[in-house]
C-alpha positions in Angstrom: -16.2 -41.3 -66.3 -15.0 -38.0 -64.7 -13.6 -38.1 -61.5 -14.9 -35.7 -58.8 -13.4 -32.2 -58.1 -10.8 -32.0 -55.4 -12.1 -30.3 -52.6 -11.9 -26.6 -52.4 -9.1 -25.1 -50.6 -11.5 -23.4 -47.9 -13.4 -26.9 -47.1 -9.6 -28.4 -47.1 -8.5 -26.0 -44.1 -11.7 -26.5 -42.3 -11.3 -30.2 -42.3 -7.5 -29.5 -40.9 -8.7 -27.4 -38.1 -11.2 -29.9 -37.4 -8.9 -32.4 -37.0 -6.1 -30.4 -35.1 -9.2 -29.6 -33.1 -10.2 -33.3 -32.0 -6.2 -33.9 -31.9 -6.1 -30.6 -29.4 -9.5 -31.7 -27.0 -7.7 -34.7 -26.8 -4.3 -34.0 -25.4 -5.6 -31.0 -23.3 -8.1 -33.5 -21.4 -5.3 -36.1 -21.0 -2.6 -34.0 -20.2 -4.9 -32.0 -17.3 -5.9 -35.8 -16.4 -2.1 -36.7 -15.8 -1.0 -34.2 -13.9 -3.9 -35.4 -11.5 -3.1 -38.4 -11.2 0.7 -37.8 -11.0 -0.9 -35.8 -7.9 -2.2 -39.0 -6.4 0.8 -41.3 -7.1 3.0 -39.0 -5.3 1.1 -38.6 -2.3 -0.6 -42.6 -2.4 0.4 -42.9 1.2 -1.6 -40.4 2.0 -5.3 -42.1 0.2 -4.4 -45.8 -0.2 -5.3 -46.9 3.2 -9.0 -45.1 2.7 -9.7 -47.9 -0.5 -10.0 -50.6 2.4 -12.8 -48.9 4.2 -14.7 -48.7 0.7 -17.0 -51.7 0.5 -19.2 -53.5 -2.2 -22.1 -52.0 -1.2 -20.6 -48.9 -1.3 -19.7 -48.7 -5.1 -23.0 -50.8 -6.3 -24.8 -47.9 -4.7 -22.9 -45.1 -6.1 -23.2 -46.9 -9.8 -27.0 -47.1 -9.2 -27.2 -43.6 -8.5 -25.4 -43.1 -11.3 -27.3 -45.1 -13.6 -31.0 -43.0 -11.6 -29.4 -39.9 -12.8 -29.4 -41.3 -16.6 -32.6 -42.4 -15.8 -34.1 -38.8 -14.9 -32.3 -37.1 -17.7 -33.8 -39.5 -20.4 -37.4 -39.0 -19.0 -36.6 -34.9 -19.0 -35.4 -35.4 -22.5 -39.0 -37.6 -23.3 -40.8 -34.9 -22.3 -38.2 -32.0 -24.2 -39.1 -34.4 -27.4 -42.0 -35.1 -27.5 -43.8 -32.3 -25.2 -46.4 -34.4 -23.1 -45.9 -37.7 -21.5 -46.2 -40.6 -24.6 -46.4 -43.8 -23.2 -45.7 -45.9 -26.5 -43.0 -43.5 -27.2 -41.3 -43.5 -23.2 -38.6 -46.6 -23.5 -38.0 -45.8 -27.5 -36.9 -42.6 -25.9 -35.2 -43.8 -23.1 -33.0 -45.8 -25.6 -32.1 -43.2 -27.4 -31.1 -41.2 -24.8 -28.7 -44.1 -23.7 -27.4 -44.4 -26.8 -26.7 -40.6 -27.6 -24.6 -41.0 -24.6 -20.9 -42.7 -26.5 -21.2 -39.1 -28.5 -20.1 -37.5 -25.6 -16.5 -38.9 -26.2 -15.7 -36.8 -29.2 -14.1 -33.6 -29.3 -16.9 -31.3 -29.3 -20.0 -31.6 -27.1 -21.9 -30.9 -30.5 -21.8 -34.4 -31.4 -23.7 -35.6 -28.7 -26.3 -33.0 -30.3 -25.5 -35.0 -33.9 -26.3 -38.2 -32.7 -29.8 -37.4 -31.1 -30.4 -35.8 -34.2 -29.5 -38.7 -36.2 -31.5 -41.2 -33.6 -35.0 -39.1 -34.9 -34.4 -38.4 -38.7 -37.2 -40.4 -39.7 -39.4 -38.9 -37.4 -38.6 -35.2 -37.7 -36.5 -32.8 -39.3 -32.8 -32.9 -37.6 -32.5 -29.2 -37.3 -35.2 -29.2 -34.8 -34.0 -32.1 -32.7 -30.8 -30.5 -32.3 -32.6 -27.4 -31.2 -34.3 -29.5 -28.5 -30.5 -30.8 -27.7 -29.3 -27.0 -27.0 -32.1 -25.8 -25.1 -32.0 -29.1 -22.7 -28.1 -28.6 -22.8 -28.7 -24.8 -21.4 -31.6 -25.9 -18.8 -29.2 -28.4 -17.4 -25.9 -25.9 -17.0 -28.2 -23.4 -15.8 -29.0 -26.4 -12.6 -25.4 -27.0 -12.4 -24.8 -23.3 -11.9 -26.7 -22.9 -9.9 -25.6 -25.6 -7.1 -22.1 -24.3 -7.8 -23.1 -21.3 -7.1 -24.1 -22.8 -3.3 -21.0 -22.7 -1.7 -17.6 -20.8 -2.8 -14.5 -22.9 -3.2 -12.3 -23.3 0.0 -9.5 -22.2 -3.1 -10.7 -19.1 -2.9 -10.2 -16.4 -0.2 -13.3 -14.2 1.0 -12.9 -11.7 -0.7 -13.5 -13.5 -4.1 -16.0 -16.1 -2.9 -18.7 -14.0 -2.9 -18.3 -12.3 -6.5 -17.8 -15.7 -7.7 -20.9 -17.3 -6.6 -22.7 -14.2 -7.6 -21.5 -14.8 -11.2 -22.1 -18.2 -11.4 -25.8 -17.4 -10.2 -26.4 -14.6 -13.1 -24.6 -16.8 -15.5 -27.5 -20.1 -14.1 -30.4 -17.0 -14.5 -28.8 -16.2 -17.8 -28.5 -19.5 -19.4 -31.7 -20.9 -18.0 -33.8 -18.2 -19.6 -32.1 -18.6 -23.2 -33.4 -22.3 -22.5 -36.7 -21.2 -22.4 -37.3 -18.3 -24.5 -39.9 -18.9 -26.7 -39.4 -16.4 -29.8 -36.5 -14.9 -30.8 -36.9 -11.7 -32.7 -36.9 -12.9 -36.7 -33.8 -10.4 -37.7 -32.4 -12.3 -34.7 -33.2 -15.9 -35.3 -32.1 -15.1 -39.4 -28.6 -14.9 -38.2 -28.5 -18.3 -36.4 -26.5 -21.2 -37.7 -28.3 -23.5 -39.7 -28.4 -26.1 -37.2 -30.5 -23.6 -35.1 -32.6 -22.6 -37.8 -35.6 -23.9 -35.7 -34.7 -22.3 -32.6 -38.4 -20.6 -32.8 -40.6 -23.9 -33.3 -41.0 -27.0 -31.0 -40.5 -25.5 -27.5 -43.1 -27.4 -25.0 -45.7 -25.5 -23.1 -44.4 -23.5 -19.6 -46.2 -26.5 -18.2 -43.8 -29.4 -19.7 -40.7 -27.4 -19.5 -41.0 -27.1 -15.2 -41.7 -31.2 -15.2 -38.7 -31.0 -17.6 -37.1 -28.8 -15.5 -38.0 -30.8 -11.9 -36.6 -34.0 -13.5 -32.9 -32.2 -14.7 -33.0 -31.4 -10.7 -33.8 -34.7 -9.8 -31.0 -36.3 -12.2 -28.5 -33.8 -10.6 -29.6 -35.1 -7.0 -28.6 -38.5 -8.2 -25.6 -37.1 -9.3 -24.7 -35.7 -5.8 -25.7 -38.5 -3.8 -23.2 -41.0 -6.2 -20.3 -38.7 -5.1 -21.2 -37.9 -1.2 -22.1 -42.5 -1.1 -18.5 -42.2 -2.2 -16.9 -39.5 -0.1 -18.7 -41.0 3.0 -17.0 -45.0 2.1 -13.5 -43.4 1.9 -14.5 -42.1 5.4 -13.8 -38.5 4.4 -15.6 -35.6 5.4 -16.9 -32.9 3.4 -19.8 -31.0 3.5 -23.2 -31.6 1.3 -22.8 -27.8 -0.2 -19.5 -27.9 -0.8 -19.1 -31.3 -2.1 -21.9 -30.4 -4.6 -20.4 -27.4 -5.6 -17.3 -28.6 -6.3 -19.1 -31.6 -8.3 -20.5 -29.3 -10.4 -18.6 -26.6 -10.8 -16.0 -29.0 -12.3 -18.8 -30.3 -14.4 -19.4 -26.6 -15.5 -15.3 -26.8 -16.2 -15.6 -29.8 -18.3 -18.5 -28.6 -20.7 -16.8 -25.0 -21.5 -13.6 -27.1 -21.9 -15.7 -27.3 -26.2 -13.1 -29.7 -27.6 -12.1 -32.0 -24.6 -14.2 -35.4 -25.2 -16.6 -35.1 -21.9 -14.4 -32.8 -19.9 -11.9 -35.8 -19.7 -9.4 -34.3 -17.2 -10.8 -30.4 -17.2 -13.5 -32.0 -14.4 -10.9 -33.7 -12.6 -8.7 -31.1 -12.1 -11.6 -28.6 -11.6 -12.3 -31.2 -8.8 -8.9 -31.4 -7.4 -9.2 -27.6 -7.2 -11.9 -27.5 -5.3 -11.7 -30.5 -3.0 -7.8 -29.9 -2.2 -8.3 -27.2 0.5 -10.8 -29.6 2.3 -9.4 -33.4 2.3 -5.5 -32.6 1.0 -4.4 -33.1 -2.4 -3.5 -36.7 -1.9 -7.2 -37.3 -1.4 -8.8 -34.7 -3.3 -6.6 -36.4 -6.6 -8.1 -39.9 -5.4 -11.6 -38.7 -5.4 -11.6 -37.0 -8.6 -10.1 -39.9 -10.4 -12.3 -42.5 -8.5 -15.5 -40.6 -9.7 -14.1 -40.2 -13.1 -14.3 -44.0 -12.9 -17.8 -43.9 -11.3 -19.7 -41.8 -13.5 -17.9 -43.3 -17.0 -18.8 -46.7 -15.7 -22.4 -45.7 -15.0 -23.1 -43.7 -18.7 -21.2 -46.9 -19.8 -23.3 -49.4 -18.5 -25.9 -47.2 -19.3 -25.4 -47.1 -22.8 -24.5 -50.4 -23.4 -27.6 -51.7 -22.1 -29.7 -48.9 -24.5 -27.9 -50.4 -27.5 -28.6 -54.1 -26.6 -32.3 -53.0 -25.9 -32.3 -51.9 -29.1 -30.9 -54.2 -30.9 -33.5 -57.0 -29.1 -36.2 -53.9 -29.9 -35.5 -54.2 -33.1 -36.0 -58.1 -33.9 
């Protein structure tokens, strides 16, 4: 029997920068993540004494919140999928929403996209769920632009505040209109990766995308309210603006940041950034690792209960 050709040289040195890649996302994130929290360890005088203010209650709301905003994005998503409400269809895709979620963790937001894709092959072609994953991607960073874009970081002086949030602005316009543009021109869409092949078919009507759209907002108001339930038990004090800006402009950090597995350590140090100025570093380290451990533990809990739904779905 003849044994199978060796790879070609070309797919050999793709498959190498793959994996230097997934080895680079990885140390970038944890490196960035270290020097935070060396940040908080050498100033712990400074934030440990603000732990004992923060009660049960406290952190049961902030994970529920957390858990909402997975909520809102899988009913956005529903409607993204399936364009109208489908009532036999709603918790299916809820499910798989939760379940996409682990994807996150590998070097390369694509393979959040993958998974989904995966999660619908026997329903529908794969090219055109991932299609659905990019434009719901670029609807949701055009929201988080544009609530960075709300307040300038205290980092910054004056003079660069306002350019800054007028870029972040055009860059939320910019993205949130390649979300929704219906047609691309056909020499255009002919040069598209094959995974976008179907960028021209499956787009909802105007009518589904703004519920789509009112639901990403909702999600990200979730989002907002986990952090500020959190600022407020620490007993800091930071402004609603500001703290969401900073929330998601380190968000924004984390998801340009392509090959660190869900902006691990990119977000907390574009938090630390931001929040320094405002509470101290001691603090502002504190807060970005406590909310790394907040949001984790929600898409966590999140996604463990989609897979155990689905497994019981299943029987």
């Amino acid at each position: 029997m003849r044994s199978a050709d060796p790879p070609a040289p070309r797919a050999r040195w793709k498959e190498a920068a793959r994996r230097a890649g997934r080895a680079a996302g990885w140390l970038l994130g944890l490196a960035a993540l270290a020097l935070v929290a060396q940040q908080a360890w050498t100033r712990r005088t400074q934030w440990l004494p603000l732990w004992q203010r923060l009660e049960a209650a406290d952190i049961a709301l902030a994970l529920a919140l957390c858990l909402a905003m997975q909520i809102a994005f899988g009913l956005a998503w529903h409607l993204f999928a399936r364009g109208r409400w489908v009532p036999q269809q709603l918790y299916a895709d809820q499910l798989r929403w939760g379940q996409s979620l682990p994807a996150k963790y590998l070097p390369g937001k694509i393979w959040q996209g993958v998974a989904r894709s995966a999660l619908y092959a026997d329903e529908r072609r794969p090219t055109l769920t991932f299609v659905l994953f990019v434009r719901e991607q670029l609807l949701s960073l055009g929201i988080s632009a544009a609530i960075a874009a709300a307040a300038a970081p205290a980092a910054l002086s004056p003079r660069l505040g306002l350019p800054f949030q007028a870029g972040l602005l055009a860059f939320a316009v910019a993205v949130s209109v390649a979300a929704v543009w219906r047609r691309l021109p056909a020499a255009l869409a002919a040069r598209l990766p094959a995974a976008l092949a179907g960028w021209n078919q499956g787009l909802p009507t105007r009518a589904v995308l703004a519920r789509v759209w009112l639901l990403q907002w909702l999600a990200y108001a979730a989002m907002v309210g986990a952090f500020a339930v959190l600022v407020a038990g620490f007993g800091l004090r930071i402004g609603l603006a500001q703290a969401a800006s900073a929330l998601c402009l380190a968000g924004l950090a984390g998801v340009l940041a392509v090959l660190v597995p869900a902006g691990l350590g990119v977000r907390e140090a574009g938090l630390f950034w931001c929040l320094a100025p405002l509470v101290g570093a001691g603090n502002a380290a504190m807060l970005a690792l406590a909310w790394r451990l907040a949001i984790t533990a929600g898409e966590a809990l999140f996604a463990a209960l989609s897979f155990a739904l689905g497994a019981l779905r299943g029987r």
